[in-house]
C-alpha positions in Angstrom: 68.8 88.6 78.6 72.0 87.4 77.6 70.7 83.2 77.0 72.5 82.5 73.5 75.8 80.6 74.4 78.8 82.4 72.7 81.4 80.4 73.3 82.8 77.0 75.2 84.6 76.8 77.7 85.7 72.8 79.2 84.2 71.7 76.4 80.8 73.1 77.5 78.4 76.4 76.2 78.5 79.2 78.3 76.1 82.5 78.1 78.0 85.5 77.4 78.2 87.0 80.8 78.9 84.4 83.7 78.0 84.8 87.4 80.4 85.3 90.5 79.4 84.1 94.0 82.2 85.1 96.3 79.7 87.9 97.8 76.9 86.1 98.9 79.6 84.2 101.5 82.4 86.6 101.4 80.9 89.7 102.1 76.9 89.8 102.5 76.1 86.8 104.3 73.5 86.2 102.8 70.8 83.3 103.5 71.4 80.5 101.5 67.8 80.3 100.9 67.7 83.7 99.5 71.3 83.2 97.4 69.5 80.2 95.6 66.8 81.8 94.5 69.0 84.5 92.9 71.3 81.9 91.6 68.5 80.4 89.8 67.6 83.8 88.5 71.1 84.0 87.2 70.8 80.6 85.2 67.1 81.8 83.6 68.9 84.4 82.2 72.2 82.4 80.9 74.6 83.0 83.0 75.4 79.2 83.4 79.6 79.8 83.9 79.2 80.3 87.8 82.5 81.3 90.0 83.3 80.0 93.6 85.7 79.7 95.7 86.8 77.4 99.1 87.7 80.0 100.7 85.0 82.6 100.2 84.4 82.6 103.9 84.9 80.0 106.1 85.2 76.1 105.9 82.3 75.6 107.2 79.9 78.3 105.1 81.4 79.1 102.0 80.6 79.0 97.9 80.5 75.1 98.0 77.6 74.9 100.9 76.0 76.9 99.0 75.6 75.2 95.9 75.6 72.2 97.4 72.1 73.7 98.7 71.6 75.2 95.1 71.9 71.7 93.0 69.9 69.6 96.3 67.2 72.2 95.6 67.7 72.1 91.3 69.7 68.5 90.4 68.0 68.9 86.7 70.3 72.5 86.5 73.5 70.2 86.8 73.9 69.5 83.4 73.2 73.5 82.2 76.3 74.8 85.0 79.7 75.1 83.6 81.2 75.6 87.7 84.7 76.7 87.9 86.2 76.4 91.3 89.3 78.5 92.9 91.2 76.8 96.0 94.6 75.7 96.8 94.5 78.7 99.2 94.5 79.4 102.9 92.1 82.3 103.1 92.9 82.6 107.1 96.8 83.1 106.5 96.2 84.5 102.6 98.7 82.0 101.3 98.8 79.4 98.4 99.3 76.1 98.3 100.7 74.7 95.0 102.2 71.7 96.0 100.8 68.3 95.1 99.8 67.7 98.7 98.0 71.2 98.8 95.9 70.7 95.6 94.6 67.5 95.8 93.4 68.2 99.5 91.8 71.3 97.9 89.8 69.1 94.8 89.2 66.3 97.6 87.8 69.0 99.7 86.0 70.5 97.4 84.5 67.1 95.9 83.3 65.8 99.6 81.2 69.3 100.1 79.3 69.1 96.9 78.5 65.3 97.3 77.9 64.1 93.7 75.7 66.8 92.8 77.8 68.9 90.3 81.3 67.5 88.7 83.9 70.9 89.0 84.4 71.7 85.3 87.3 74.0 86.1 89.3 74.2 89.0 91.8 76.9 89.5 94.3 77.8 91.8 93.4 80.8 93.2 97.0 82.4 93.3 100.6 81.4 91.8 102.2 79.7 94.6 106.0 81.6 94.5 107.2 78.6 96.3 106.3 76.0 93.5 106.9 76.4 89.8 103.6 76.5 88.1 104.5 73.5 85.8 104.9 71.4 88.9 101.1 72.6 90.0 99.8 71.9 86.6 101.2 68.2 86.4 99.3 67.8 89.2 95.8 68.9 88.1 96.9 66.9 84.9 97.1 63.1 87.2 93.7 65.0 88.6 92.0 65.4 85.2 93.2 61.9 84.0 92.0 60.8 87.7 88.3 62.3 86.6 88.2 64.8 89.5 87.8 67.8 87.4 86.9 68.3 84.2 89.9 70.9 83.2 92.0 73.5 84.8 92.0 76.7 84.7 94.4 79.6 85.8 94.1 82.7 88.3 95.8 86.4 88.6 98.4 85.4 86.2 100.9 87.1 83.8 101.4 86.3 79.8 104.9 84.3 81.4 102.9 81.8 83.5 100.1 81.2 81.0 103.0 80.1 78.4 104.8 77.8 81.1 101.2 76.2 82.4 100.2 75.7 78.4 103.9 73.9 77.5 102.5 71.1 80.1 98.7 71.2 79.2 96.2 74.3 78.0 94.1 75.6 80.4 90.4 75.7 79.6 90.7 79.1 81.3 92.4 82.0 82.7 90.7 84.5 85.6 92.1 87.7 85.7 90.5 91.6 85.8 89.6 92.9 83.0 87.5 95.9 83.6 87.1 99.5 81.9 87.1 101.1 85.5 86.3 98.4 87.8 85.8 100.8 90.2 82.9 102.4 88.6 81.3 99.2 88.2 81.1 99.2 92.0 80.4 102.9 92.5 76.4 104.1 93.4 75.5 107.5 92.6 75.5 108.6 96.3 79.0 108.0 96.7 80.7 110.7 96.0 83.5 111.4 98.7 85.0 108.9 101.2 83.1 109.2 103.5 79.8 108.5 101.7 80.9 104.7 101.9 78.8 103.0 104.9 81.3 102.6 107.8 81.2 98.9 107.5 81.4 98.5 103.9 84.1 96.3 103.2 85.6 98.6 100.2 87.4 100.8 103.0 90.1 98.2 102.6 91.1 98.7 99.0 93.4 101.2 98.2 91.2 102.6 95.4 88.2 103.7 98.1 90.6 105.5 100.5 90.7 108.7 100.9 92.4 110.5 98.4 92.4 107.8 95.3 88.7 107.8 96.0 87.7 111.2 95.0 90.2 110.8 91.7 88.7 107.8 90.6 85.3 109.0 91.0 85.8 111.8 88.4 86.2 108.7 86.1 83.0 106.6 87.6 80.9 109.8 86.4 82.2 109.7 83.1 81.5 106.4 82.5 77.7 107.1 84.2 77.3 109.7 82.0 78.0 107.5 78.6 75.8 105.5 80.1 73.2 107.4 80.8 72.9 108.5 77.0 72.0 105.3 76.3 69.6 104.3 79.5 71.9 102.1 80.6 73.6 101.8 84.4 77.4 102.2 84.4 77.6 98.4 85.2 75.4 97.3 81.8 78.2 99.7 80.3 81.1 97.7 81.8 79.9 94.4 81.0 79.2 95.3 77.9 82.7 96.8 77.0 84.4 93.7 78.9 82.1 91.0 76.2 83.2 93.6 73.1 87.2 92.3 74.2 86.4 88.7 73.6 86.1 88.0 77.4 83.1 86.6 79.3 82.8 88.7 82.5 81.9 87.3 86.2 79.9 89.9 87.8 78.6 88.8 91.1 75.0 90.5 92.7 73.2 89.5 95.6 69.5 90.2 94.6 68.1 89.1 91.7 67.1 92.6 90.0 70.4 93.1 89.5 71.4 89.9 87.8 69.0 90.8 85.0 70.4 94.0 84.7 73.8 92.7 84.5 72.7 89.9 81.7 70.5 92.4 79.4 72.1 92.0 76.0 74.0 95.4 75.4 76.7 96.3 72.9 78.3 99.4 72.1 78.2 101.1 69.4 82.1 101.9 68.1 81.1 105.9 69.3 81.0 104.7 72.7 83.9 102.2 73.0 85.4 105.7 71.8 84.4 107.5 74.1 85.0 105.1 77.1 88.7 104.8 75.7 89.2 108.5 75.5 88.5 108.9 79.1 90.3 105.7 80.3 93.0 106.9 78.7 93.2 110.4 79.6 92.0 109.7 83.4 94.2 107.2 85.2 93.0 104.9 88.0 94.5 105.7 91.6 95.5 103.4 93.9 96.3 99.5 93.8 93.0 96.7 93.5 94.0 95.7 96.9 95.9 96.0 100.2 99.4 95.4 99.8 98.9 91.7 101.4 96.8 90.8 98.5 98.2 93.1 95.4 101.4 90.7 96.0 99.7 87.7 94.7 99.3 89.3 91.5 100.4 88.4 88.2 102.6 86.2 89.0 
Protein backbone atom coordinates (compact mmCIF):
# COMPACT_ATOMS: atom_id res chain seq x y z
CA UNK A 1 0.00 0.00 0.00
CA UNK A 2 1.49 3.00 -1.21
CA UNK A 3 -0.70 5.61 1.68
CA UNK A 4 2.43 7.93 2.79
CA UNK A 5 2.10 11.15 0.73
CA UNK A 6 5.48 11.90 -1.04
CA UNK A 7 5.15 14.90 -2.46
CA UNK A 8 2.53 17.98 -3.36
CA UNK A 9 1.22 18.77 -6.05
CA UNK A 10 -1.43 22.21 -6.23
CA UNK A 11 -0.43 22.70 -3.02
CA UNK A 12 -1.96 19.38 -1.84
CA UNK A 13 -0.37 15.68 -0.63
CA UNK A 14 -0.50 13.16 -3.00
CA UNK A 15 0.28 9.18 -2.52
CA UNK A 16 3.10 8.08 -4.52
CA UNK A 17 1.31 6.37 -7.34
CA UNK A 18 -1.85 8.26 -8.59
CA UNK A 19 -4.92 6.69 -10.37
CA UNK A 20 -6.08 7.07 -14.09
CA UNK A 21 -9.75 6.76 -15.12
CA UNK A 22 -9.86 7.23 -18.80
CA UNK A 23 -10.63 3.19 -19.08
CA UNK A 24 -13.55 2.77 -17.14
CA UNK A 25 -15.34 5.32 -19.87
CA UNK A 26 -12.98 5.11 -22.66
CA UNK A 27 -12.56 1.69 -23.21
CA UNK A 28 -14.42 -0.86 -20.69
CA UNK A 29 -17.66 0.70 -20.11
CA UNK A 30 -17.81 -0.08 -17.12
CA UNK A 31 -20.97 0.46 -14.63
CA UNK A 32 -20.49 3.40 -12.76
CA UNK A 33 -21.65 1.50 -9.79
CA UNK A 34 -18.84 -0.91 -10.16
CA UNK A 35 -16.09 2.01 -11.26
CA UNK A 36 -16.89 3.60 -7.74
CA UNK A 37 -16.35 0.96 -5.78
CA UNK A 38 -12.88 0.53 -7.36
CA UNK A 39 -12.26 4.13 -7.19
CA UNK A 40 -12.78 3.99 -3.52
CA UNK A 41 -10.46 1.06 -3.46
CA UNK A 42 -7.89 3.24 -5.16
CA UNK A 43 -8.16 6.16 -2.43
CA UNK A 44 -7.89 3.34 0.65
CA UNK A 45 -4.81 2.58 -0.72
CA UNK A 46 -3.41 6.36 -1.41
CA UNK A 47 -3.79 6.91 -4.58
CA UNK A 48 -5.63 10.24 -3.97
CA UNK A 49 -4.08 12.15 -7.47
CA UNK A 50 -6.93 10.82 -9.75
CA UNK A 51 -6.82 11.53 -13.80
CA UNK A 52 -9.87 12.36 -16.00
CA UNK A 53 -10.71 13.64 -18.88
CA UNK A 54 -13.99 15.37 -20.81
CA UNK A 55 -13.61 13.58 -23.43
CA UNK A 56 -12.96 10.09 -22.26
CA UNK A 57 -16.10 9.00 -24.08
CA UNK A 58 -18.82 10.82 -24.75
CA UNK A 59 -20.51 14.10 -23.44
CA UNK A 60 -22.99 12.54 -21.99
CA UNK A 61 -21.01 9.44 -20.05
CA UNK A 62 -17.56 10.33 -19.44
CA UNK A 63 -14.80 10.72 -16.45
CA UNK A 64 -16.82 13.63 -14.92
CA UNK A 65 -20.30 11.53 -14.63
CA UNK A 66 -18.54 9.43 -13.05
CA UNK A 67 -17.17 11.07 -10.32
CA UNK A 68 -19.76 13.15 -10.10
CA UNK A 69 -21.43 9.61 -8.96
CA UNK A 70 -18.15 8.87 -6.95
CA UNK A 71 -18.16 12.24 -4.57
CA UNK A 72 -22.53 12.07 -4.43
CA UNK A 73 -21.82 8.56 -3.07
CA UNK A 74 -18.41 9.69 -0.79
CA UNK A 75 -18.64 13.91 -0.29
CA UNK A 76 -16.39 13.32 3.02
CA UNK A 77 -13.47 11.90 0.19
CA UNK A 78 -13.55 15.55 -1.32
CA UNK A 79 -11.07 16.98 0.72
CA UNK A 80 -8.45 13.72 0.40
CA UNK A 81 -8.75 13.93 -3.95
CA UNK A 82 -6.16 16.04 -5.59
CA UNK A 83 -8.45 15.71 -9.31
CA UNK A 84 -6.63 16.86 -12.28
CA UNK A 85 -8.82 17.35 -15.29
CA UNK A 86 -7.74 17.21 -19.20
CA UNK A 87 -10.13 19.06 -21.80
CA UNK A 88 -9.90 21.81 -24.26
CA UNK A 89 -10.27 18.92 -26.76
CA UNK A 90 -12.83 17.70 -29.28
CA UNK A 91 -12.46 13.92 -28.83
CA UNK A 92 -15.10 13.42 -31.98
CA UNK A 93 -12.78 15.41 -34.50
CA UNK A 94 -9.36 14.74 -32.21
CA UNK A 95 -8.55 18.46 -32.23
CA UNK A 96 -7.61 21.08 -29.51
CA UNK A 97 -9.00 23.95 -28.57
CA UNK A 98 -6.61 26.54 -26.98
CA UNK A 99 -8.23 29.55 -27.58
CA UNK A 100 -9.80 31.63 -24.68
CA UNK A 101 -13.26 30.71 -25.99
CA UNK A 102 -12.31 26.90 -26.13
CA UNK A 103 -10.95 26.69 -22.50
CA UNK A 104 -13.27 28.41 -20.60
CA UNK A 105 -16.29 26.41 -22.23
CA UNK A 106 -14.12 23.38 -21.28
CA UNK A 107 -13.63 24.54 -17.17
CA UNK A 108 -17.44 25.77 -17.44
CA UNK A 109 -18.27 22.45 -18.75
CA UNK A 110 -16.50 20.63 -16.64
CA UNK A 111 -17.60 22.67 -13.46
CA UNK A 112 -21.55 22.25 -14.33
CA UNK A 113 -21.11 18.22 -14.48
CA UNK A 114 -19.45 17.90 -11.14
CA UNK A 115 -22.00 20.24 -9.42
CA UNK A 116 -20.10 21.53 -6.37
CA UNK A 117 -18.96 18.27 -5.30
CA UNK A 118 -15.18 18.43 -5.99
CA UNK A 119 -13.19 21.92 -7.01
CA UNK A 120 -10.67 20.73 -10.20
CA UNK A 121 -7.24 21.06 -8.63
CA UNK A 122 -5.54 20.86 -11.98
CA UNK A 123 -6.87 21.31 -15.23
CA UNK A 124 -4.88 20.64 -18.22
CA UNK A 125 -5.18 20.90 -21.76
CA UNK A 126 -5.15 17.79 -23.14
CA UNK A 127 -2.96 18.64 -26.34
CA UNK A 128 -0.85 21.86 -27.54
CA UNK A 129 -3.19 23.60 -29.73
CA UNK A 130 -0.66 24.37 -33.01
CA UNK A 131 -2.99 27.12 -33.84
CA UNK A 132 -2.54 29.14 -30.54
CA UNK A 133 0.71 29.93 -28.79
CA UNK A 134 0.79 28.23 -25.47
CA UNK A 135 1.39 31.53 -23.54
CA UNK A 136 -1.88 32.79 -24.97
CA UNK A 137 -3.67 29.39 -23.46
CA UNK A 138 -1.88 29.80 -20.16
CA UNK A 139 -2.98 33.58 -19.64
CA UNK A 140 -6.15 32.26 -19.88
CA UNK A 141 -6.17 29.55 -17.26
CA UNK A 142 -4.21 32.31 -15.23
CA UNK A 143 -7.83 35.00 -15.35
CA UNK A 144 -9.33 31.22 -14.64
CA UNK A 145 -7.27 30.57 -11.47
CA UNK A 146 -7.55 34.22 -10.24
CA UNK A 147 -11.46 33.66 -11.28
CA UNK A 148 -11.35 30.51 -8.55
CA UNK A 149 -12.37 27.96 -11.25
CA UNK A 150 -9.39 25.71 -10.78
CA UNK A 151 -7.06 25.43 -8.44
CA UNK A 152 -3.80 25.36 -10.85
CA UNK A 153 -2.84 24.26 -14.24
CA UNK A 154 -1.15 21.85 -15.42
CA UNK A 155 0.35 20.81 -18.84
CA UNK A 156 -0.11 17.67 -21.33
CA UNK A 157 2.13 15.76 -24.11
CA UNK A 158 4.54 18.52 -24.06
CA UNK A 159 8.25 19.17 -24.92
CA UNK A 160 11.15 20.91 -22.55
CA UNK A 161 10.33 24.16 -25.29
CA UNK A 162 6.63 24.58 -24.18
CA UNK A 163 7.15 23.88 -20.48
CA UNK A 164 9.80 26.97 -20.50
CA UNK A 165 7.32 29.26 -22.54
CA UNK A 166 4.03 28.10 -20.23
CA UNK A 167 6.48 28.69 -16.88
CA UNK A 168 7.77 32.50 -18.24
CA UNK A 169 3.80 33.37 -17.78
CA UNK A 170 2.97 31.18 -14.70
CA UNK A 171 4.47 27.55 -13.33
CA UNK A 172 2.42 24.79 -13.85
CA UNK A 173 1.56 22.68 -10.86
CA UNK A 174 2.11 19.86 -13.30
CA UNK A 175 3.17 18.35 -16.49
CA UNK A 176 1.50 14.76 -17.94
CA UNK A 177 3.57 13.08 -20.18
CA UNK A 178 4.76 9.08 -20.71
CA UNK A 179 7.23 8.05 -18.75
CA UNK A 180 7.33 4.37 -18.81
CA UNK A 181 10.35 1.68 -18.84
CA UNK A 182 8.35 -0.27 -21.66
CA UNK A 183 4.88 0.86 -21.52
CA UNK A 184 4.06 -1.76 -23.58
CA UNK A 185 4.92 -4.41 -21.14
CA UNK A 186 2.99 -2.82 -18.55
CA UNK A 187 -0.04 -3.61 -20.76
CA UNK A 188 1.18 -7.01 -22.00
CA UNK A 189 -0.50 -10.50 -20.16
CA UNK A 190 1.41 -13.55 -20.32
CA UNK A 191 -0.89 -15.09 -23.01
CA UNK A 192 -0.10 -12.71 -25.46
CA UNK A 193 2.52 -13.62 -27.25
CA UNK A 194 1.84 -13.07 -31.10
CA UNK A 195 -0.62 -10.69 -32.71
CA UNK A 196 -3.07 -12.48 -32.92
CA UNK A 197 -3.32 -13.61 -29.27
CA UNK A 198 -4.88 -9.98 -28.73
CA UNK A 199 -8.91 -10.43 -28.46
CA UNK A 200 -10.39 -9.30 -31.83
CA UNK A 201 -11.96 -6.37 -30.18
CA UNK A 202 -9.34 -5.24 -28.02
CA UNK A 203 -8.84 -1.73 -28.61
CA UNK A 204 -4.80 -2.07 -28.64
CA UNK A 205 -5.11 -3.31 -32.42
CA UNK A 206 -5.00 0.42 -33.19
CA UNK A 207 -1.60 1.33 -31.76
CA UNK A 208 1.17 0.83 -33.88
CA UNK A 209 3.15 -0.94 -31.19
CA UNK A 210 0.44 -4.07 -31.12
CA UNK A 211 0.48 -4.54 -34.90
CA UNK A 212 1.82 -7.13 -36.44
CA UNK A 213 5.30 -6.95 -36.76
CA UNK A 214 6.32 -4.35 -33.85
CA UNK A 215 4.25 -6.63 -31.70
CA UNK A 216 6.30 -9.66 -31.68
CA UNK A 217 9.65 -7.19 -31.31
CA UNK A 218 8.43 -5.61 -28.45
CA UNK A 219 7.36 -8.61 -26.81
CA UNK A 220 10.91 -9.96 -26.54
CA UNK A 221 11.31 -6.85 -24.23
CA UNK A 222 7.83 -7.42 -22.19
CA UNK A 223 9.49 -10.99 -21.17
CA UNK A 224 12.49 -9.50 -20.03
CA UNK A 225 11.03 -7.17 -17.98
CA UNK A 226 8.56 -10.23 -16.59
CA UNK A 227 11.36 -12.09 -15.97
CA UNK A 228 13.15 -9.38 -13.54
CA UNK A 229 10.10 -9.39 -12.18
CA UNK A 230 9.45 -12.52 -11.45
CA UNK A 231 12.84 -12.79 -9.36
CA UNK A 232 11.37 -10.79 -7.11
CA UNK A 233 7.51 -11.99 -7.04
CA UNK A 234 6.46 -9.11 -8.50
CA UNK A 235 4.05 -8.60 -11.89
CA UNK A 236 5.79 -6.67 -14.65
CA UNK A 237 3.40 -3.76 -13.90
CA UNK A 238 4.64 -3.54 -9.84
CA UNK A 239 8.08 -3.46 -11.78
CA UNK A 240 7.08 -0.46 -13.92
CA UNK A 241 5.60 1.52 -11.40
CA UNK A 242 8.14 1.09 -9.33
CA UNK A 243 10.97 2.09 -11.77
CA UNK A 244 8.62 5.21 -13.00
CA UNK A 245 8.43 6.39 -8.73
CA UNK A 246 12.55 5.67 -8.60
CA UNK A 247 12.70 8.84 -11.53
CA UNK A 248 11.00 11.31 -9.26
CA UNK A 249 7.61 10.94 -11.06
CA UNK A 250 4.25 9.90 -9.69
CA UNK A 251 2.72 7.36 -12.20
CA UNK A 252 -1.13 7.25 -13.24
CA UNK A 253 -1.86 3.72 -13.82
CA UNK A 254 -5.52 3.14 -14.54
CA UNK A 255 -7.35 -0.53 -13.67
CA UNK A 256 -10.80 -1.39 -13.83
CA UNK A 257 -11.12 -3.95 -10.88
CA UNK A 258 -10.02 -3.34 -7.70
CA UNK A 259 -7.37 -6.39 -7.30
CA UNK A 260 -5.46 -4.70 -9.45
CA UNK A 261 -5.34 -1.29 -7.88
CA UNK A 262 -3.76 -2.85 -4.89
CA UNK A 263 -1.32 -4.52 -6.85
CA UNK A 264 -0.42 -1.44 -8.64
CA UNK A 265 -0.15 0.63 -5.10
CA UNK A 266 1.98 -2.21 -3.10
CA UNK A 267 5.07 -0.25 -1.95
CA UNK A 268 7.92 -1.63 -4.22
CA UNK A 269 11.45 -0.21 -4.92
CA UNK A 270 14.22 -1.60 -6.69
CA UNK A 271 17.16 -2.43 -5.66
CA UNK A 272 20.09 -0.47 -7.86
CA UNK A 273 20.74 -4.45 -9.39
CA UNK A 274 17.44 -4.22 -10.96
CA UNK A 275 17.20 -0.56 -12.25
CA UNK A 276 20.49 -2.20 -13.80
CA UNK A 277 19.24 -4.73 -15.20
CA UNK A 278 15.99 -3.00 -16.60
CA UNK A 279 18.35 -0.36 -18.24
CA UNK A 280 20.57 -2.81 -19.82
CA UNK A 281 17.72 -4.27 -21.63
CA UNK A 282 15.97 -0.98 -22.49
CA UNK A 283 18.78 0.00 -23.77
CA UNK A 284 19.95 -2.80 -25.85
CA UNK A 285 16.27 -3.67 -27.03
CA UNK A 286 14.52 -0.84 -28.69
CA UNK A 287 10.74 -0.23 -28.71
CA UNK A 288 8.96 -0.64 -32.28
CA UNK A 289 6.48 1.26 -33.52
CA UNK A 290 4.86 4.81 -32.54
CA UNK A 291 2.39 5.03 -29.02
CA UNK A 292 -0.30 5.75 -31.39
CA UNK A 293 -1.93 6.07 -34.85
CA UNK A 294 -0.49 8.65 -36.80
CA UNK A 295 -3.71 10.93 -36.08
CA UNK A 296 -2.81 10.93 -32.48
CA UNK A 297 1.19 10.61 -32.44
CA UNK A 298 0.91 14.24 -34.08
CA UNK A 299 -0.27 15.83 -31.01
CA UNK A 300 2.81 14.99 -29.34
CA UNK A 301 5.31 17.00 -27.84
CA UNK A 302 4.54 19.88 -28.98
Amino acid sequence: MSSRPVTSIAGKPVGSVGYGLMGFTAFYNTPFDDAVKVMKTALENGANFLNAGTFYASPERNSLQLLKQYFDTYPQDAAKVVLSIKGAYNGATFTPDGSEAGIRASVEESLRVLDGVKSIDIFECARVDPNVPIETSVKTLVVLIEQGKIGSYGLSEVNASTVRKAHSVHPPSAVEIELSCCSRAMRFKKALKRYEDLPKDDYRHHYPRFQPGNFEKNVKLAEKVEGIARKRGLTAPQLAIAWVKQQGALPIPGASKSERVMENTKDVKLTGEEVGALQEYLDRIPVEGDRYGSIFQSGLSL
